[in-house]
Residue frames as qw, qx, qy, qz and C-alpha x, y, z in Angstrom:
[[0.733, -0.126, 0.611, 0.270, 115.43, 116.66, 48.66],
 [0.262, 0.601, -0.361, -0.663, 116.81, 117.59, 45.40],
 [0.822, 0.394, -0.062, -0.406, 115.70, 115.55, 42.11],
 [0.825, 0.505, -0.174, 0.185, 117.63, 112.98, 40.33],
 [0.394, -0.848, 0.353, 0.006, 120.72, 113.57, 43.31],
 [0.837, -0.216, 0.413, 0.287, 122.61, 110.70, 42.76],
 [0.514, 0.617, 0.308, 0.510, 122.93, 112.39, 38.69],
 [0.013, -0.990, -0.052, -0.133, 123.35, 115.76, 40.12],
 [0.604, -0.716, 0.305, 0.171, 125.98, 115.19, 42.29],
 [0.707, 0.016, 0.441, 0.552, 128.01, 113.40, 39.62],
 [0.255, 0.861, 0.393, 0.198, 127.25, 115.95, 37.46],
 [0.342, -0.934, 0.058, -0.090, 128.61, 118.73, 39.71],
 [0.701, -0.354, 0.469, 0.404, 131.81, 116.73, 40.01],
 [0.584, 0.314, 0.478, 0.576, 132.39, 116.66, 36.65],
 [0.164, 0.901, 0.038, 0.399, 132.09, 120.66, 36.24],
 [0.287, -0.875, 0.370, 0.123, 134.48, 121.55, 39.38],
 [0.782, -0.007, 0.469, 0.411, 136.64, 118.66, 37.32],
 [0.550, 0.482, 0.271, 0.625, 136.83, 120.14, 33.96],
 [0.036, 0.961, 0.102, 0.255, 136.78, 123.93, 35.47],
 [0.417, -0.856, 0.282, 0.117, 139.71, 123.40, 37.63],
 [0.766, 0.101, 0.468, 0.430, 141.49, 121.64, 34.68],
 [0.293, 0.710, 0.456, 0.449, 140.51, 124.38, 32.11],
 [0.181, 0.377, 0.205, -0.885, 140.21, 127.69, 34.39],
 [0.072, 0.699, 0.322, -0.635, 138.41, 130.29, 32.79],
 [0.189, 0.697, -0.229, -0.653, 138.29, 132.23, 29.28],
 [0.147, -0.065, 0.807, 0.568, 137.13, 129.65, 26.64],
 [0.399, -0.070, -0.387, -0.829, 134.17, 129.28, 24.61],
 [0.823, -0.095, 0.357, -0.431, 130.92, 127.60, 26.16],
 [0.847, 0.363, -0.346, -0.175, 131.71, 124.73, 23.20],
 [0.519, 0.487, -0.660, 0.240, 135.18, 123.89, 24.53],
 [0.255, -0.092, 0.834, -0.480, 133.84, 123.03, 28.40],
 [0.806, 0.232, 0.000, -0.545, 130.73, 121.41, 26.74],
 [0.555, 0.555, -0.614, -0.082, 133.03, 119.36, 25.19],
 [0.079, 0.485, -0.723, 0.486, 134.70, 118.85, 28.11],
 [0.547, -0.124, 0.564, -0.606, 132.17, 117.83, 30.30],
 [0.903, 0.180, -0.205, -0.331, 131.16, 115.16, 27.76],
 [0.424, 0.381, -0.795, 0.209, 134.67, 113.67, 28.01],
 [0.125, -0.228, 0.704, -0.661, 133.87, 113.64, 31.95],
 [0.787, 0.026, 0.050, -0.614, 129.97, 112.55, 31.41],
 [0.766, 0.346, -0.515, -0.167, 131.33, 109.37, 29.47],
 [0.424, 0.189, -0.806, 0.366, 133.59, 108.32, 32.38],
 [0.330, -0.124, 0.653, -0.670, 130.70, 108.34, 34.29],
 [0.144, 0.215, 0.964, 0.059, 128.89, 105.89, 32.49],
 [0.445, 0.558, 0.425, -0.556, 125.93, 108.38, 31.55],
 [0.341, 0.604, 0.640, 0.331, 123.54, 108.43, 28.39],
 [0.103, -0.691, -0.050, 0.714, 124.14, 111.94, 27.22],
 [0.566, 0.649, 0.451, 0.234, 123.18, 113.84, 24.29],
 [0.258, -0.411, 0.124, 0.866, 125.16, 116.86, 23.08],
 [0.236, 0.138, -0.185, -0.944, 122.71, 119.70, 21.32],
 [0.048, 0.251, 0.966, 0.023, 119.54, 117.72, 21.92],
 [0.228, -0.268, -0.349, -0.869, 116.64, 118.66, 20.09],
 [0.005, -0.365, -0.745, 0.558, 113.27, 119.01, 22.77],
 [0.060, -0.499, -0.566, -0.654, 109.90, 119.92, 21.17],
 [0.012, -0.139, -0.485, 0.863, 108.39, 122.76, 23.05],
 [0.181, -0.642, -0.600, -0.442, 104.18, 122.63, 22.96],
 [0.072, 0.082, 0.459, -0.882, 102.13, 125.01, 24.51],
 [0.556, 0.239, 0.132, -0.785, 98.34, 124.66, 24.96],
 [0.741, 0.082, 0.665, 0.041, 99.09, 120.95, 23.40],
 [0.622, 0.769, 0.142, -0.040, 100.60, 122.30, 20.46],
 [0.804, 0.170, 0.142, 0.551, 104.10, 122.22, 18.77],
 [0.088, 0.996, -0.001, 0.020, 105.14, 125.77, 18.72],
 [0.177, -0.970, 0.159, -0.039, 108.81, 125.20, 18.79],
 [0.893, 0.060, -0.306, 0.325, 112.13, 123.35, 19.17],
 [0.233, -0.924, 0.283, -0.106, 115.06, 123.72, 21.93],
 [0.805, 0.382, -0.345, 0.293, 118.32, 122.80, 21.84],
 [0.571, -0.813, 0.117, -0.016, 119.68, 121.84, 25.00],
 [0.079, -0.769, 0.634, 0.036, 123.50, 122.16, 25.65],
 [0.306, 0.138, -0.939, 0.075, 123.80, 118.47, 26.85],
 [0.890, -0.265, -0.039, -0.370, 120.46, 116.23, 28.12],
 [0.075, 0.351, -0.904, 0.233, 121.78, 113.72, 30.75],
 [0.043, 0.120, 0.960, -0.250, 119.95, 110.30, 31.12],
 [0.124, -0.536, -0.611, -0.570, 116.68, 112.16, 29.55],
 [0.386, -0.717, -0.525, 0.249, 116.35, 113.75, 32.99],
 [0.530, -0.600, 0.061, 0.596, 118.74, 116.21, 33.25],
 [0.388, 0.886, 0.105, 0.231, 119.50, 119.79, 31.17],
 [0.683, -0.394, 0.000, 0.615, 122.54, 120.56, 31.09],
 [0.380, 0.889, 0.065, 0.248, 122.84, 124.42, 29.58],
 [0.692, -0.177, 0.033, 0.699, 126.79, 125.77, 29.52],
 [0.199, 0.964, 0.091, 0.151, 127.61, 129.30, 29.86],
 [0.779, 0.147, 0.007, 0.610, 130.70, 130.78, 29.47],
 [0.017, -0.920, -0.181, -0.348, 131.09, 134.28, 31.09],
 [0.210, 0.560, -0.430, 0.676, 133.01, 136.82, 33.44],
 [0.271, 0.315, -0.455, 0.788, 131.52, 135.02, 36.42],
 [0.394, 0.264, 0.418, -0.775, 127.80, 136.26, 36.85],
 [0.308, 0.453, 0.811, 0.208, 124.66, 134.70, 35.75],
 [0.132, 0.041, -0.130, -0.982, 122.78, 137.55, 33.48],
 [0.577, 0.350, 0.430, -0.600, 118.77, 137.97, 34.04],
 [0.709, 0.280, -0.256, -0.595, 118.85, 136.07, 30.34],
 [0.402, 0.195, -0.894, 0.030, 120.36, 132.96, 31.54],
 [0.335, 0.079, 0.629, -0.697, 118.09, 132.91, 34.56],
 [0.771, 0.323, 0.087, -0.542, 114.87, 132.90, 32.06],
 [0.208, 0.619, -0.740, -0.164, 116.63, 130.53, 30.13],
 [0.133, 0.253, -0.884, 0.370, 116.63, 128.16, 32.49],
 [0.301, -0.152, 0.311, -0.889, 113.38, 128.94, 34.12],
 [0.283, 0.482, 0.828, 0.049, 110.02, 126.86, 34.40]]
């Protein structure tokens, strides 16, 4: 059962929405963007470049800046490319 589905799914809508509006070949910023427009008409609590302290060992060591945080559950990270995920968006992402 995937996490947080009911968010995911809507989620998911709203990217084949703004990608089949948009195509291809803009900057990550300009479907970020996008997808906020599309977040908003779903009624979500979204944060665009949301700072996330990163501890390790129960220490501060860090700050990340996700793309777009949905409902405090949910990273959204936006990549803009030819297509293929590269082995640094993977870690990225990773636990």
């Amino acid at each position: 059962m995937l996490l947080h589905a009911d968010i995911t799914d809507k989620i998911l809508s709203s990217f084949y929405k703004v990608y089949n509006t948009l195509g291809y070949g803009f900057l990550e910023k300009v479907y970020e963007n996008s997808l906020m427009v599309e977040f908003n008409t779903c009624d979500f609590l979204c944060i665009q470049q949301a700072g996330i302290k990163v501890y390790y060992a129960e220490n501060e060591v860090g700050n990340y800046f996700a793309d777009i945080l949905v409902e405090n559950k949910i990273i959204v990270e936006v990549k803009a490319g030819k297509g293929e995920i590269l082995k640094e968006h993977e870690v990225q992402i990773s636990n």
